[in-house]
PDB file with one MODEL, atoms N, CA, C and O in Angstrom:
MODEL        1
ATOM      1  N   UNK A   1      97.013 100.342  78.854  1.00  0.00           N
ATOM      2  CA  UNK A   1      98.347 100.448  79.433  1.00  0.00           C
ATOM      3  C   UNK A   1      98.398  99.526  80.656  1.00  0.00           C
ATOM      4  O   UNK A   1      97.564  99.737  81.537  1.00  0.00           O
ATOM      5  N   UNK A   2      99.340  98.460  80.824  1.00  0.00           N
ATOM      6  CA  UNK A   2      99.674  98.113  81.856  1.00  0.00           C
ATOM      7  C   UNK A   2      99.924  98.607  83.055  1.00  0.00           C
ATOM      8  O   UNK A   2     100.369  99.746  83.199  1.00  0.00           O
ATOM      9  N   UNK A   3      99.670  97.816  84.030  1.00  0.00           N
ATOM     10  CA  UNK A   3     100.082  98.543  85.455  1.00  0.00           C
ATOM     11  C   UNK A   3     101.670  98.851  85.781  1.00  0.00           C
ATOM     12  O   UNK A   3     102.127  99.739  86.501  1.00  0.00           O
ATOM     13  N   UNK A   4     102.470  97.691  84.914  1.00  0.00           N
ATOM     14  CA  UNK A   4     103.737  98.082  84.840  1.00  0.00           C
ATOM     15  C   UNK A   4     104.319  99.333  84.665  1.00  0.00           C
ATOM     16  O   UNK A   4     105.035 100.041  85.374  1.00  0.00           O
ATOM     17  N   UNK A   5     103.646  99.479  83.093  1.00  0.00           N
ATOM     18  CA  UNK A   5     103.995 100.965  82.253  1.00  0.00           C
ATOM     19  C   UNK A   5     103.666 101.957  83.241  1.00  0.00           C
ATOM     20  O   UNK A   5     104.451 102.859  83.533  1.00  0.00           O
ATOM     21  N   UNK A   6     102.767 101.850  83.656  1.00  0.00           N
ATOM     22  CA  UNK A   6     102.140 103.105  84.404  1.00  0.00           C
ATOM     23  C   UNK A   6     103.204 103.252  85.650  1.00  0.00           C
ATOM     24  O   UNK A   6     104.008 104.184  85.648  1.00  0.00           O
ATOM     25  N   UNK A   7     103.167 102.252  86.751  1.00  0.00           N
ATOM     26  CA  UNK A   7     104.250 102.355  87.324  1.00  0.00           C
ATOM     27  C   UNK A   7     105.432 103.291  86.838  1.00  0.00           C
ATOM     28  O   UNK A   7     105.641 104.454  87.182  1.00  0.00           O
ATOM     29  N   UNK A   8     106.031 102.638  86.107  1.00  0.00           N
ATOM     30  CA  UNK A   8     107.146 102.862  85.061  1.00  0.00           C
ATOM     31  C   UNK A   8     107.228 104.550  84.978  1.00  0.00           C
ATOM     32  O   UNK A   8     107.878 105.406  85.578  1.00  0.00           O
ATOM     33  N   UNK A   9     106.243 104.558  83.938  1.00  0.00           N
ATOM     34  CA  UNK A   9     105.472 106.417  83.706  1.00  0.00           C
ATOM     35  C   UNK A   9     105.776 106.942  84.835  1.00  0.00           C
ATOM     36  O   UNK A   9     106.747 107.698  84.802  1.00  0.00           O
ATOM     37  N   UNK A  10     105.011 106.719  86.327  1.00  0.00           N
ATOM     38  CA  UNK A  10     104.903 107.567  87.021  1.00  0.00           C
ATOM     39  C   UNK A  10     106.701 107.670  87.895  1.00  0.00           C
ATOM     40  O   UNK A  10     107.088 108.758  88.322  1.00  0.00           O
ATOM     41  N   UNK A  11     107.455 106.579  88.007  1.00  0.00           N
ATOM     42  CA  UNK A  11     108.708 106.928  88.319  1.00  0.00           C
ATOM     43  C   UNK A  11     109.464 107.729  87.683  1.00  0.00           C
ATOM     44  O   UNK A  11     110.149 108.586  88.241  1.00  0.00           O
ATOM     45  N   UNK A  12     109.407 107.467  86.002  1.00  0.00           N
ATOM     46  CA  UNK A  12     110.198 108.518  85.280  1.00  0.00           C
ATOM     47  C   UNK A  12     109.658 109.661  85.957  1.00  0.00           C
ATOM     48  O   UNK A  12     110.590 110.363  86.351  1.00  0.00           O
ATOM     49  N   UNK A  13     108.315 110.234  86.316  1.00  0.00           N
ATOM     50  CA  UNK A  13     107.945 111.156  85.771  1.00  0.00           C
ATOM     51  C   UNK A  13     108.326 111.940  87.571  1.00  0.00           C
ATOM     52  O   UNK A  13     107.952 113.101  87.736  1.00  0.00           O
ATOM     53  N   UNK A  14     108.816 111.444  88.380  1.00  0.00           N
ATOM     54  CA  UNK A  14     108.740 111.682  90.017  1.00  0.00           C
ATOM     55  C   UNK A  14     110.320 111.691  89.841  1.00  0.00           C
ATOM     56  O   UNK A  14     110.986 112.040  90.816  1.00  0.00           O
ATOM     57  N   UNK A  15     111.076 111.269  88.463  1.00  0.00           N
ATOM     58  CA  UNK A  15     112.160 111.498  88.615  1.00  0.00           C
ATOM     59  C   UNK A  15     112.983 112.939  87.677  1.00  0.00           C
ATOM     60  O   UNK A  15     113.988 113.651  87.673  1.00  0.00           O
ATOM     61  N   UNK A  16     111.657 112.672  86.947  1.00  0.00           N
ATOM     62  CA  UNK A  16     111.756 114.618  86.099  1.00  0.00           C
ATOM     63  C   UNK A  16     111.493 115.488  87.504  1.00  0.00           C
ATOM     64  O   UNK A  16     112.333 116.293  87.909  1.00  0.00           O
ATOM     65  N   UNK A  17     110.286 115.247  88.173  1.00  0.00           N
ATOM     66  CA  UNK A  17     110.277 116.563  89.258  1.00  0.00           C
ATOM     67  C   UNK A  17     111.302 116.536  89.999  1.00  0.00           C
ATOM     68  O   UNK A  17     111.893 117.616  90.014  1.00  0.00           O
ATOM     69  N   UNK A  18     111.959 115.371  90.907  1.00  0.00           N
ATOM     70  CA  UNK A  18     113.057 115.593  91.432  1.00  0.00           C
ATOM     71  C   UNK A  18     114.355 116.350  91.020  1.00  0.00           C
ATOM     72  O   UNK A  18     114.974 117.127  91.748  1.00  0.00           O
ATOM     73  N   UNK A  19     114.683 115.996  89.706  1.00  0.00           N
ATOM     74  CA  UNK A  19     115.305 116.685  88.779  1.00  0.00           C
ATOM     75  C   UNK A  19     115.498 117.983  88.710  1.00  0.00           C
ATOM     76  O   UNK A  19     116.627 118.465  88.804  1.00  0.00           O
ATOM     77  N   UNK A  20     114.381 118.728  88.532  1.00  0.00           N
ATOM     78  CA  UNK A  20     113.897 120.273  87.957  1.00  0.00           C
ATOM     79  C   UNK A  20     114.074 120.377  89.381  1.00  0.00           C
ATOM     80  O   UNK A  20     115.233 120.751  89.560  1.00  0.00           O
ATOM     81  N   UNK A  21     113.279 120.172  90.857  1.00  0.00           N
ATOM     82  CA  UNK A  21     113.640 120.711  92.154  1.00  0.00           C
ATOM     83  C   UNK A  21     115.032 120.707  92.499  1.00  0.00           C
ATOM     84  O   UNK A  21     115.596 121.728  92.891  1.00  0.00           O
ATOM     85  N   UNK A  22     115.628 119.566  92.367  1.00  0.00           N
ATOM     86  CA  UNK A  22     117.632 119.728  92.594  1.00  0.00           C
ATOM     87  C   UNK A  22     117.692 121.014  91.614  1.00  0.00           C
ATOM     88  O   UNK A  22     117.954 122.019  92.275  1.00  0.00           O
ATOM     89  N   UNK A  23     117.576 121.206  90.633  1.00  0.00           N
ATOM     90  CA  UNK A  23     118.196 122.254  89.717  1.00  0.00           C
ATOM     91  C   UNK A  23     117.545 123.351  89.969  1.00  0.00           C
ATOM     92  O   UNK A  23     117.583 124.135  89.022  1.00  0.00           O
ATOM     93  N   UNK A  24     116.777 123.829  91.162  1.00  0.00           N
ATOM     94  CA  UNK A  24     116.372 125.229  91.251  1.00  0.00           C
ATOM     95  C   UNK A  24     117.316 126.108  92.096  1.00  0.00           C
ATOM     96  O   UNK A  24     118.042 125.577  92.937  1.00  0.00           O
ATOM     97  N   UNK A  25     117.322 127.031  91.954  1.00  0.00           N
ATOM     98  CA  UNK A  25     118.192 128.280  92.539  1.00  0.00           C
ATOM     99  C   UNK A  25     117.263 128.808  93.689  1.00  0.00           C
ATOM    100  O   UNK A  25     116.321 129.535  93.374  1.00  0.00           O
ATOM    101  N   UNK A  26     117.510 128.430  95.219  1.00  0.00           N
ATOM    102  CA  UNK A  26     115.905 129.536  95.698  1.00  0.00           C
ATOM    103  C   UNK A  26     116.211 130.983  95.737  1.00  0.00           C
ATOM    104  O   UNK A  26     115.563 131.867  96.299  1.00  0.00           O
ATOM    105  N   UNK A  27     117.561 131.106  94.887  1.00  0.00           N
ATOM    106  CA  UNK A  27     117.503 132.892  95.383  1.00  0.00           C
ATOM    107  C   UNK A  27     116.991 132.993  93.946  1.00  0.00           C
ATOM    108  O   UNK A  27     116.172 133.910  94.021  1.00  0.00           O
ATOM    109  N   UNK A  28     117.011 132.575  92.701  1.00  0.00           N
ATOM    110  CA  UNK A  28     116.106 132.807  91.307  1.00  0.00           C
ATOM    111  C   UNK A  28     115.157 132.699  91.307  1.00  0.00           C
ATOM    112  O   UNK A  28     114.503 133.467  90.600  1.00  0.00           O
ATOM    113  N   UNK A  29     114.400 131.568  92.185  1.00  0.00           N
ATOM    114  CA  UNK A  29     113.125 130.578  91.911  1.00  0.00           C
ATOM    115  C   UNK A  29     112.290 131.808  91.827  1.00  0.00           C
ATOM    116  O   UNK A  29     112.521 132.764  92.567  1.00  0.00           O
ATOM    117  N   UNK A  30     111.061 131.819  90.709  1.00  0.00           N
ATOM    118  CA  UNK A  30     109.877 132.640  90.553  1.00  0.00           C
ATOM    119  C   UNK A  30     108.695 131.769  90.994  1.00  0.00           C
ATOM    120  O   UNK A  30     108.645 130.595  91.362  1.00  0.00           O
ATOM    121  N   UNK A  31     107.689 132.790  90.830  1.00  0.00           N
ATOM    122  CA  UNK A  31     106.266 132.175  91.578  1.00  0.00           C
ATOM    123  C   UNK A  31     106.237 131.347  90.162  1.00  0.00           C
ATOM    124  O   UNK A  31     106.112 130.178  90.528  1.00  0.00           O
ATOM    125  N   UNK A  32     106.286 131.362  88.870  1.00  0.00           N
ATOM    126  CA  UNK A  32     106.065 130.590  88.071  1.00  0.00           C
ATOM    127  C   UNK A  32     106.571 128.909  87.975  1.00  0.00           C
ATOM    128  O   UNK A  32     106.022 127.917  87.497  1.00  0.00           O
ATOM    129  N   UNK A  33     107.686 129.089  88.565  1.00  0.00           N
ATOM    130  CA  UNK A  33     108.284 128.028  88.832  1.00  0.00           C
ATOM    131  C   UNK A  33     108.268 127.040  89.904  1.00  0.00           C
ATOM    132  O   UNK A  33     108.663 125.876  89.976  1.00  0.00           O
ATOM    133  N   UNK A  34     107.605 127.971  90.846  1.00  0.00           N
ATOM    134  CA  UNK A  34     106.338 127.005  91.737  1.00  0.00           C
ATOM    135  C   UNK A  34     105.302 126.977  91.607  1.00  0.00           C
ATOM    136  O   UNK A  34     104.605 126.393  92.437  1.00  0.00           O
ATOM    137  N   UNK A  35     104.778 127.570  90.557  1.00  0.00           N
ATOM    138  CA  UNK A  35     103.488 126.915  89.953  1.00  0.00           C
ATOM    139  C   UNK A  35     103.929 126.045  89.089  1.00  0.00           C
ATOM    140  O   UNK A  35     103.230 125.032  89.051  1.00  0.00           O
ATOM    141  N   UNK A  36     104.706 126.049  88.473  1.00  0.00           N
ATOM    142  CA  UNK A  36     104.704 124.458  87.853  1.00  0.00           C
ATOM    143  C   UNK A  36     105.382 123.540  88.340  1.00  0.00           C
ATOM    144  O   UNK A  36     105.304 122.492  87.700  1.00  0.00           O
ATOM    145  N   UNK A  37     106.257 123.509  89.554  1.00  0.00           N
ATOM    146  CA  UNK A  37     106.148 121.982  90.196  1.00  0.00           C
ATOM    147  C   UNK A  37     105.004 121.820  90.740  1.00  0.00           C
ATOM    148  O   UNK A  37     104.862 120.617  90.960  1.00  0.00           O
ATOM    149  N   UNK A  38     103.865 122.573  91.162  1.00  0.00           N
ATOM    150  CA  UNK A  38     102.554 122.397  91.837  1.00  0.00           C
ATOM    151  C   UNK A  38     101.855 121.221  90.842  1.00  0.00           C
ATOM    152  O   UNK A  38     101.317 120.139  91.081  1.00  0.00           O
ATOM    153  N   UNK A  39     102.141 121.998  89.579  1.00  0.00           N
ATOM    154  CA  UNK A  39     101.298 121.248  87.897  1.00  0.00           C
ATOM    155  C   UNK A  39     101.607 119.892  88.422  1.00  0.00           C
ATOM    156  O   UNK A  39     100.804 119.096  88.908  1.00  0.00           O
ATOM    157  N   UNK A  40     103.163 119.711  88.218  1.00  0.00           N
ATOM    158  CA  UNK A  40     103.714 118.467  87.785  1.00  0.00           C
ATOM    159  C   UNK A  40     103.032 117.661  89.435  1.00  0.00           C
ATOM    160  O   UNK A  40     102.470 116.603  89.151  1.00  0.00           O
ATOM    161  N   UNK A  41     103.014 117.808  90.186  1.00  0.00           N
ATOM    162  CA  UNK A  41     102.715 117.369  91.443  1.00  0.00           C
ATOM    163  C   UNK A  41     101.251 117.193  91.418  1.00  0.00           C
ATOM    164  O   UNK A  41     100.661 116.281  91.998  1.00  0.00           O
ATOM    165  N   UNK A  42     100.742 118.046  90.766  1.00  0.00           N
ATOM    166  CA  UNK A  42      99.179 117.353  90.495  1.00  0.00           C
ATOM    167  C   UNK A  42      98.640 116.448  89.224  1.00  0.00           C
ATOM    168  O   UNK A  42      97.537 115.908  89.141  1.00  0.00           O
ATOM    169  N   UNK A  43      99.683 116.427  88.281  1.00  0.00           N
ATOM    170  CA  UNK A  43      99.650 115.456  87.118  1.00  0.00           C
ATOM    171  C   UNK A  43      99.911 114.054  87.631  1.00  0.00           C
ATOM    172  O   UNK A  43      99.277 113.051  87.303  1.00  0.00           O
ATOM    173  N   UNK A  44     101.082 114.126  88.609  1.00  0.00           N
ATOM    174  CA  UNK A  44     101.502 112.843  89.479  1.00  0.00           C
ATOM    175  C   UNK A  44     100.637 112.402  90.440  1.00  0.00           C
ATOM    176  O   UNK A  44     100.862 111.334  91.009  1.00  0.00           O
ATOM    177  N   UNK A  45      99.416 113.252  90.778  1.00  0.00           N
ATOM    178  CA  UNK A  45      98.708 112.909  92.207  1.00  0.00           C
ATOM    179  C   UNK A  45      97.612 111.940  91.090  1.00  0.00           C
ATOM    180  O   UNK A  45      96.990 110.903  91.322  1.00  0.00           O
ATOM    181  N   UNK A  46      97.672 112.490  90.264  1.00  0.00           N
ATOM    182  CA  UNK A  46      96.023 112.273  88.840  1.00  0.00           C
ATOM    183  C   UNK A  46      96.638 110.520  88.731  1.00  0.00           C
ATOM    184  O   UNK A  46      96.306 109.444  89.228  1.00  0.00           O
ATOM    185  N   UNK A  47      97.658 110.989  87.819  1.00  0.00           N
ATOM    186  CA  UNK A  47      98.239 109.304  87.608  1.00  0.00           C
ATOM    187  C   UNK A  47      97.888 108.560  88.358  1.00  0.00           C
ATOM    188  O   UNK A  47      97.299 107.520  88.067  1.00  0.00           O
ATOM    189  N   UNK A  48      98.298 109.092  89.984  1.00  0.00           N
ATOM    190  CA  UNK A  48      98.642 107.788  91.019  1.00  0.00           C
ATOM    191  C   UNK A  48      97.681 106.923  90.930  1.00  0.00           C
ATOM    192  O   UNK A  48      97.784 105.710  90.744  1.00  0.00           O
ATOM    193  N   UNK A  49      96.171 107.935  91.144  1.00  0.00           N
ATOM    194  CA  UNK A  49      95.345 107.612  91.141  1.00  0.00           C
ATOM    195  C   UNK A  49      94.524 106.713  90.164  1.00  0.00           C
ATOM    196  O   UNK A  49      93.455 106.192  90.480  1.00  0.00           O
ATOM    197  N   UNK A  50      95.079 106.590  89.043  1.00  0.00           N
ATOM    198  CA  UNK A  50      94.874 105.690  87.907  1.00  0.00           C
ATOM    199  C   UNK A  50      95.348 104.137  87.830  1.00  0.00           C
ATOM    200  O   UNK A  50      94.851 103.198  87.208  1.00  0.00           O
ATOM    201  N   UNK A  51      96.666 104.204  88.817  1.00  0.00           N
ATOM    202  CA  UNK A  51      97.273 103.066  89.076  1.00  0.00           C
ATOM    203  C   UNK A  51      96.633 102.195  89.803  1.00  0.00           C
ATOM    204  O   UNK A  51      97.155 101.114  90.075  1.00  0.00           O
TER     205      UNK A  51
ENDMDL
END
């Protein structure tokens, strides 16, 4: 994979979390649902690091 793609990858993918965080409710938000922006925030830290 190119450094481009990857780039690329990791913006889409910083633009899914931004996404899902605009669309949370904090009077709904569950602990589950901050465990998985934690996920996605450590899938993105993994990537960076690949770049």
């Amino acid at each position: 994979m190119s450094e481009t793609t990857k780039v690329n990858y990791l913006k889409e993918r910083l633009e899914n979390f931004l996404t899902v965080l605009d669309e949370m409710d904090p009077a709904t938000t569950q602990v589950e649902d901050i465990d998985r922006l934690i996920s996605m925030m450590d899938e993105l830290e993994e990537k960076m690091k690949e770049v």
